[in-house]
ZAMARGU-4260 file (C-alpha; in steps of 0.2 Angstrom, whole numbers, plus 5000, padded with zeros to 4 digits):
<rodrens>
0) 5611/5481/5486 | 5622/5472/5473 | 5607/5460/5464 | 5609/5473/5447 | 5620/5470/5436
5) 5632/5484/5443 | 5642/5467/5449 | 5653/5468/5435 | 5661/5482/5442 | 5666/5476/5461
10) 5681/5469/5457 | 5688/5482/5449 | 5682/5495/5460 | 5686/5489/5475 | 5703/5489/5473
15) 5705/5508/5479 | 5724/5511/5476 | 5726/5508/5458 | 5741/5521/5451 | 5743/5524/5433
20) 5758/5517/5426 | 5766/5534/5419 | 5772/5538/5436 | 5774/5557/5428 | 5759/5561/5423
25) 5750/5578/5426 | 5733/5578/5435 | 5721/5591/5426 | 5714/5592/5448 | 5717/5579/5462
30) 5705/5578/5476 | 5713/5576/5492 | 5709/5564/5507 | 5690/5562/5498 | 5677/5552/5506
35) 5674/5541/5492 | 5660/5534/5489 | 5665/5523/5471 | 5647/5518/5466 | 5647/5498/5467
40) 5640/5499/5485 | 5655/5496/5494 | 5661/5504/5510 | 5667/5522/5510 | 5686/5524/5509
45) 5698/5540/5515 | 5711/5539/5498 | 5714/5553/5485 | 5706/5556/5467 | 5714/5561/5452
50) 5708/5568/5435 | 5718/5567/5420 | 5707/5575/5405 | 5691/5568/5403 | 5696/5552/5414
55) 5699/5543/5430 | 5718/5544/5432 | 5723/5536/5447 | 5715/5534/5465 | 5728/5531/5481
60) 5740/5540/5489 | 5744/5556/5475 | 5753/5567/5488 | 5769/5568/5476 | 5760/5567/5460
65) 5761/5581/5449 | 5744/5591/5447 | 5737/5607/5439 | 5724/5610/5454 | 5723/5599/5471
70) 5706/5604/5479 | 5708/5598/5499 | 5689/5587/5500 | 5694/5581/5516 | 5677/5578/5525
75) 5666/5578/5507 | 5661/5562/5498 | 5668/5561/5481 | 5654/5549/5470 | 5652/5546/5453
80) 5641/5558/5444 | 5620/5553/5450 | 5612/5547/5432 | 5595/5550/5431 | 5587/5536/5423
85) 5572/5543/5420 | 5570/5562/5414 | 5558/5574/5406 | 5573/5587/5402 | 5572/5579/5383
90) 5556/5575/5381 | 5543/5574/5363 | 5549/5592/5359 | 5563/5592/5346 | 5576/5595/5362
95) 5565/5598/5376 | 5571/5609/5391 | 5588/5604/5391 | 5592/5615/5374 | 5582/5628/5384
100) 5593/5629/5398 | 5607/5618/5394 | 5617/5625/5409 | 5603/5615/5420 | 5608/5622/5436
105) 5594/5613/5444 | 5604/5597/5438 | 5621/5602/5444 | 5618/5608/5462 | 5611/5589/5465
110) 5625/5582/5458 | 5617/5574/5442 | 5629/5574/5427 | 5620/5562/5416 | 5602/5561/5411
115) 5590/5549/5401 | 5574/5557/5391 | 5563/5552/5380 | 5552/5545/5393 | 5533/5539/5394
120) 5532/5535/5376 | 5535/5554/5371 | 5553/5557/5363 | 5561/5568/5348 | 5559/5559/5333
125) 5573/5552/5323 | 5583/5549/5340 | 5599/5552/5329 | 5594/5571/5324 | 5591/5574/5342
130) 5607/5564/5347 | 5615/5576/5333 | 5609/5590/5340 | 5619/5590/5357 | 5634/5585/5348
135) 5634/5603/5339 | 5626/5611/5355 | 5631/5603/5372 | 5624/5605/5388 | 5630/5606/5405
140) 5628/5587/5408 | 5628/5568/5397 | 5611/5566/5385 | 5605/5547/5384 | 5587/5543/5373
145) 5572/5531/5373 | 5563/5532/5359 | 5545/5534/5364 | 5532/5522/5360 | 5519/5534/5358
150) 5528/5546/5348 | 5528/5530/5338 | 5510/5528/5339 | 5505/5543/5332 | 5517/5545/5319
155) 5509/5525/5310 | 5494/5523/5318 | 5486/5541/5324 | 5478/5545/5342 | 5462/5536/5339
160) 5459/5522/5349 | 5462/5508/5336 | 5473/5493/5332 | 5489/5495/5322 | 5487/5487/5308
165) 5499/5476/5299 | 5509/5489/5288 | 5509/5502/5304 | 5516/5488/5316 | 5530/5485/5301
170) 5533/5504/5303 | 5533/5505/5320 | 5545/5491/5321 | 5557/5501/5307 | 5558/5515/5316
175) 5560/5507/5334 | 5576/5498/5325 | 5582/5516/5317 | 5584/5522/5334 | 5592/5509/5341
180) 5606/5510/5327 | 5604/5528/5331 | 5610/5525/5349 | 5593/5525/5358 | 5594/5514/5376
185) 5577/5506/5371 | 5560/5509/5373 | 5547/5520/5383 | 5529/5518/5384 | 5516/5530/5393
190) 5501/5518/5396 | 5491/5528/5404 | 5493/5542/5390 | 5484/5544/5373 | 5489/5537/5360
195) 5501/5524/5370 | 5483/5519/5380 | 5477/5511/5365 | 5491/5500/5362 | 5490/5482/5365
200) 5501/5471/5373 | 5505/5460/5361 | 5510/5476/5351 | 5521/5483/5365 | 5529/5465/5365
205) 5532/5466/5345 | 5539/5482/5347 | 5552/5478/5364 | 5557/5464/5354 | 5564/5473/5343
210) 5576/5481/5356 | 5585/5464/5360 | 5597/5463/5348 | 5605/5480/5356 | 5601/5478/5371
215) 5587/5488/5374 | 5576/5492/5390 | 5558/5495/5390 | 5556/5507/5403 | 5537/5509/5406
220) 5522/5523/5414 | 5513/5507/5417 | 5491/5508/5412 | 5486/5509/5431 | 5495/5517/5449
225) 5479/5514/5460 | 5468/5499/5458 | 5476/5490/5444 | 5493/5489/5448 | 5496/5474/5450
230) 5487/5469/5433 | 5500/5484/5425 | 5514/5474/5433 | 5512/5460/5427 | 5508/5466/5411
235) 5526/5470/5410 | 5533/5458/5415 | 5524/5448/5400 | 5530/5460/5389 | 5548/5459/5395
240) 5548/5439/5396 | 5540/5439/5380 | 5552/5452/5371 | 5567/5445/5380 | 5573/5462/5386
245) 5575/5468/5402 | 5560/5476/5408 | 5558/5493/5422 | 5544/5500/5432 | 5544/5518/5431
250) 5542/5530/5445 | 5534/5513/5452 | 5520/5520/5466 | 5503/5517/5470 | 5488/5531/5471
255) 5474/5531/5483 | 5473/5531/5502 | 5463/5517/5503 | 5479/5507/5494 | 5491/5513/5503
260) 5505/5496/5508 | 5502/5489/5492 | 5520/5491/5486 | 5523/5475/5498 | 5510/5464/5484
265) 5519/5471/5469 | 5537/5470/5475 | 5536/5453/5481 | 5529/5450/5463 | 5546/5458/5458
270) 5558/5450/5468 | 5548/5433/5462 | 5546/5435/5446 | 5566/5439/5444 | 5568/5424/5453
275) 5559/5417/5438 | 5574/5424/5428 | 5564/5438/5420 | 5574/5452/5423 | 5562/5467/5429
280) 5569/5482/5441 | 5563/5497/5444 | 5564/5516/5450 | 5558/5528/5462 | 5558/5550/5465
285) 5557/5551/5485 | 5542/5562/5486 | 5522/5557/5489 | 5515/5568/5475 | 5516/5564/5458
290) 5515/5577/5441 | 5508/5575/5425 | 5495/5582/5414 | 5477/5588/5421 | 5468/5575/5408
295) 5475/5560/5421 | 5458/5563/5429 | 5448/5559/5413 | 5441/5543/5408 | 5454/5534/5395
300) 5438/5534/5382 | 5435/5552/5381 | 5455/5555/5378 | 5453/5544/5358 | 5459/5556/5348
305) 5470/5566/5359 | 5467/5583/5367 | 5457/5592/5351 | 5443/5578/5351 | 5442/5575/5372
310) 5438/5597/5371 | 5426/5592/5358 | 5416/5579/5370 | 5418/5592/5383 | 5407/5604/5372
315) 5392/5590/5369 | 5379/5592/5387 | 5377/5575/5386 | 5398/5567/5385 | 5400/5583/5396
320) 5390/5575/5410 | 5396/5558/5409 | 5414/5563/5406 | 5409/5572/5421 | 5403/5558/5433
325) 5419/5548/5429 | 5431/5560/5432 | 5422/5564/5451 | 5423/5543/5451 | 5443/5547/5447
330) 5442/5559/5461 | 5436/5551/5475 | 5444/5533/5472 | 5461/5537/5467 | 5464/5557/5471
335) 5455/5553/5492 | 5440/5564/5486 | 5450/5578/5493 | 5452/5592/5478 | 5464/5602/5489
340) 5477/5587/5482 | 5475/5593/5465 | 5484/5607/5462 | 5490/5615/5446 | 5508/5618/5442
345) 5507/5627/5427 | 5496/5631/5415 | 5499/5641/5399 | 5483/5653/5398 | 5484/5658/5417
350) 5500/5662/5425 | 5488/5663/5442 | 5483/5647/5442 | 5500/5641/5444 | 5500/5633/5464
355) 5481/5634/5466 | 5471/5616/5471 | 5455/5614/5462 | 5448/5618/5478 | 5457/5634/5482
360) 5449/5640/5460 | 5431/5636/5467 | 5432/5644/5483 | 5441/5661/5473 | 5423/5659/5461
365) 5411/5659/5478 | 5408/5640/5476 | 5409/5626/5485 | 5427/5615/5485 | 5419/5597/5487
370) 5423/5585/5472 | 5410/5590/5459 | 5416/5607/5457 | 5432/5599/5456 | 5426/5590/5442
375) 5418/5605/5436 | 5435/5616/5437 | 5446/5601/5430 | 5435/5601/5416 | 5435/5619/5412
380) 5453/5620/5412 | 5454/5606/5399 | 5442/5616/5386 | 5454/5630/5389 | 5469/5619/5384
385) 5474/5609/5400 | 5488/5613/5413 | 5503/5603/5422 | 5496/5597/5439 | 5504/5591/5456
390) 5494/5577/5463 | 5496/5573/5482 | 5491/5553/5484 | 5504/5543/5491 | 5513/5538/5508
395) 5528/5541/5512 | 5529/5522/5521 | 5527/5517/5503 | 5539/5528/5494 | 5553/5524/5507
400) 5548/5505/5504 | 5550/5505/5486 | 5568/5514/5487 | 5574/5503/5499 | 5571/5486/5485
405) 5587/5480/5481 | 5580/5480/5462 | 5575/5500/5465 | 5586/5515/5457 | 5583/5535/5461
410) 5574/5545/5446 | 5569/5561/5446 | 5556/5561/5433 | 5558/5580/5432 | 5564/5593/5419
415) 5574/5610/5419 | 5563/5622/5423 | 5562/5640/5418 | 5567/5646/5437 | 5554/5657/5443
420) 5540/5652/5432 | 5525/5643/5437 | 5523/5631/5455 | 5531/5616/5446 | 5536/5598/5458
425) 5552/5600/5467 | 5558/5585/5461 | 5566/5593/5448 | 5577/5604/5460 | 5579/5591/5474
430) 5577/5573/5470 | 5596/5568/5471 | 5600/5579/5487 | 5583/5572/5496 | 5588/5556/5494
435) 5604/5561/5502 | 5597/5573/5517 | 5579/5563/5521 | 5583/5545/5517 | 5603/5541/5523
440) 5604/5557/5535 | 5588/5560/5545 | 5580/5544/5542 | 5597/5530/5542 | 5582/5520/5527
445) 5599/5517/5517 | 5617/5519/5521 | 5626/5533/5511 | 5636/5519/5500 | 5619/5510/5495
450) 5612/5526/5490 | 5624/5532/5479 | 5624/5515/5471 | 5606/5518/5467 | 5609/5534/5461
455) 5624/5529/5449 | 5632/5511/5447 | 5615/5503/5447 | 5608/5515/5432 | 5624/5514/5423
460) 5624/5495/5424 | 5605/5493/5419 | 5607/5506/5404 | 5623/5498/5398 | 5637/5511/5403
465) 5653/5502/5405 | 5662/5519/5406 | 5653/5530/5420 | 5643/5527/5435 | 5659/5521/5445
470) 5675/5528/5452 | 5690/5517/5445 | 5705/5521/5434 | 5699/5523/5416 | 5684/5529/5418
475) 5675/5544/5413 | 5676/5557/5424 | 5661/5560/5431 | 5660/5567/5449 | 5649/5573/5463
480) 5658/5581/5478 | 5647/5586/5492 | 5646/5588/5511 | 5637/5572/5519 | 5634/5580/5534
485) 5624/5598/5525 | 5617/5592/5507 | 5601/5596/5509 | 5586/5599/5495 | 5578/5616/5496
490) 5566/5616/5484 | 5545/5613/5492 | 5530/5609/5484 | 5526/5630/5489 | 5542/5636/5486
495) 5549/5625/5472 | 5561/5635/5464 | 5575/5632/5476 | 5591/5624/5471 | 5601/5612/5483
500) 5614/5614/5493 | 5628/5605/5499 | 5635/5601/5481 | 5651/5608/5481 | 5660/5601/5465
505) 5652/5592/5450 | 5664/5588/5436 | 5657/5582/5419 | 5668/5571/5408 | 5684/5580/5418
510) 5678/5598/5417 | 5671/5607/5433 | 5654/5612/5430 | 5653/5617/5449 | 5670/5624/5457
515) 5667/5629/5475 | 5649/5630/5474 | 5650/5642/5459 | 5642/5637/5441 | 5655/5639/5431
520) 5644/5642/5413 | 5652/5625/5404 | 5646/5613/5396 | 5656/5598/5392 | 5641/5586/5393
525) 5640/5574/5381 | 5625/5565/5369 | 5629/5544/5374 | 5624/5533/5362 | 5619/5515/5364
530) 5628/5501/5353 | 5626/5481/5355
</rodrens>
């Protein structure tokens, strides 16, 4: 898989022996007779690795080199830090989960030392405040932002379900150019979310366009997974052709048994259209249930407006009944009419709730668990202010399909979760490791070299990071070290709260974050800012 830009760094990376030129300097740690695995794809090579600060100092033969700390890694990989292209642990709050938890073990134990928020058109708001904001309090691991279309939306234009009118498009455009002077990678949209729903095409198109001079992405939660998602892909690729930016498929999947192999249509319609020159890539989590907000079952309509008025509607009988009707529609075409797929991960007013299908809260009432009383409980859970669900409708035939595209990278599309609290996806706790575990080890879908090029020297090209993402001299020192043969996620969707294992070292700009298997409570990450 070398079609991403991540070309740029072969030459340089494949040279593995490549000593410093200050024959006496001192390594902060030297990893001895490392598996490594550099990130540009290339085959696995048996050479040493050493860290000098926050840098790459030299990889070879160190035996006679001079170190503070030689770690033996022989039979462990040594990768560059896994960037997670696409992550809710920054999100619309003012820090998100991250500032919560900023050790974000969850992270760490898979080997992630970078991650990218701001996604599906929800992000902090200025960019540079939040940006700010991890400089004066760092986490465990790197911080990268999008600035989020929808956050955009509501701030000119509202949550109703209107055009933005000339002065908010102006403002919009202002503020998507503040954040990118700010450092922002580009710009997210959530399409299938009020109020980035109500945005046309020809606005997103205004708004990625004024990315381009930086160098932005428009990374997108495109308006349809199920029976329109072909129409959604090509809708990006319009807006990316039309921008002139690079465009990506988020957590690109498609909904709905009766779908399933559809990811052949739409990735042939990638691999075509890049053909074409239009330069569109995409990402994947390796798991066959998605997560996201219970209101995904309702009717686009009903949501103008936002979560207050959709409540509203709910309390007339006669939008009750056909908000009803729809979402049992929703239900039985995209969800399989099976209410035991729905199940809820969190929600705020009813800790009990939390791992309990739709079917599984009618049975506990004495009713009966086929789709209308689905309906019936989604909608009651709405008016009494919506909860986090885990939606079961994919195949795994079409997950492994979409990671093995040469244009496909590995996101997580997961947070930092309290640990403990509520039944929340396991992506969050395993995405990095199962990639590892199911798809090299068990299943030989990818070799271990062109997964960790999906899971770092691909992000780092496609987001612009010509300092991290590979193992060469001079870069920064961003490692994973971990045993091929026992990484392994833990985490289920009924027991998520399990870390991975098999990680045994992750070192963030040149500081172990994980020595041995032990967090060790620092936090040199680092806020990355995007510049033309």
């Amino acid at each position: 898989m070398r079609s991403l830009p991540a070309l740029i760094f072969l030459v340089a990376a494949a040279c593995v022996a490549a000593p410093d030129s200050q024959a006496q300097t001192t390594f902060s740690v030297i990893f001895e007779n490392a598996l490594l695995v550099d990130g540009t794809g290339a085959p696995p090579v048996i050479t040493d690795v050493g860290v000098v600060g926050d840098r790459i100092g030299a990889l070879g033969d160190l035996d006679h080199r001079p170190a503070a700390r030689r770690i033996d890694a022989t039979g462990l990989v040594v990768a560059p830090g896994f960037i997670d292209i696409h992550s809710h642990a920054v999100g619309g709050g003012a820090t998100g989960s991250l500032a919560a938890r900023p050790i974000a073990e969850n992270l760490i134990r898979q080997g992630v030392t970078t991650v990218f928020g701001g996604q599906d058109g929800s992000s902090p708001w200025p960019i540079g405040e939040a940006l700010a904001y991890f400089d004066a309090n760092p986490a465990a691991v790197n911080v990268g932002l999008f600035v989020g279309h929808g956050t955009l939306r509501a701030m000119a234009v509202g949550l109703e379900n209107q055009p933005a009118s000339d002065p908010a498009l102006r403002t919009m455009t202002e503020m998507v150019t503040r954040a990118m002077e700010e450092g922002a990678f580009g710009m997210s949209s959530g399409l299938e979310y009020a109020p980035g729903m109500f945005a046309t095409r020809s606005e997103l198109t205004h708004l990625a366009k004024a990315t381009a001079p930086f160098g932005g992405l428009y990374i997108s939660h495109v308006r349809d997974e199920g029976g329109g998602l072909m129409d959604s892909v090509e809708e990006l690729i319009a807006i990316a052709r039309g921008a002139g930016v690079a465009g990506q498929l988020t957590h690109h999947k498609i909904i709905g048994k009766h779908r399933w192999g559809g990811t052949e249509e739409s990735l042939a319609r990638v691999d075509a259209v890049r053909d074409e020159g239009v330069d569109v890539t995409l990402d994947v989590y390796p798991y066959t249930a998605s997560s996201t907000g219970l209101t995904i079952l309702f009717p686009g309509w009903s949501k103008d407006g936002g979560l207050a008025a959709l409540q509203e509607r709910l309390r007339d009988p006669e939008l009750r009944a056909r908000i009803r009707e729809e979402v049992i529609a929703h239900i039985n075409s995209e969800r399989g009419g099976d209410p035991k797929t729905i199940v809820a991960a969190s929600c705020p007013f009813d800790a009990s709730l939390a791992g309990k299908s739709l079917a599984r809260m009618a049975e506990d009432k004495g009713l009966q668990p086929d789709v209308p009383t689905a309906a019936d409980q989604a909608i009651d859970l709405v008016l009494q202010g919506s909860c986090q669900g885990v939606f079961h409708s994919m195949s795994d035939d079409d997950v492994t399909r979409v990671l093995r595209s040469p244009h496909a990278m590995v996101a997580s599309d997961g947070g930092v979760p309290e640990f403990g609290r509520g039944a929340p996806h396991p992506r969050s706790y395993g995405t990095f490791a199962r990639v590892l575990a199911r798809y090299v080890r068990s299943m030989d879908a990818l070799s271990l070299e062109d997964a960790v090029y999906r899971m770092s020297g691909a992000p780092a090209a496609r987001l612009g990071l010509t300092d991290r993402g590979v193992i060469r001299p001079g870069m920064r020192a961003d490692l994973a070290v971990f045993d091929p043969a026992t990484v392994q996620d833990n985490s289920t969707f009924l027991a998520p709260h399990q870390y991975a294992s098999g990680v045994i070292h992750v070192v963030v700009n040149g500081t172990l974050v994980l020595d041995e298997g032990r967090i060790t409570g620092t936090r040199p990450g680092r806020p990355l800012r995007r510049h033309p």
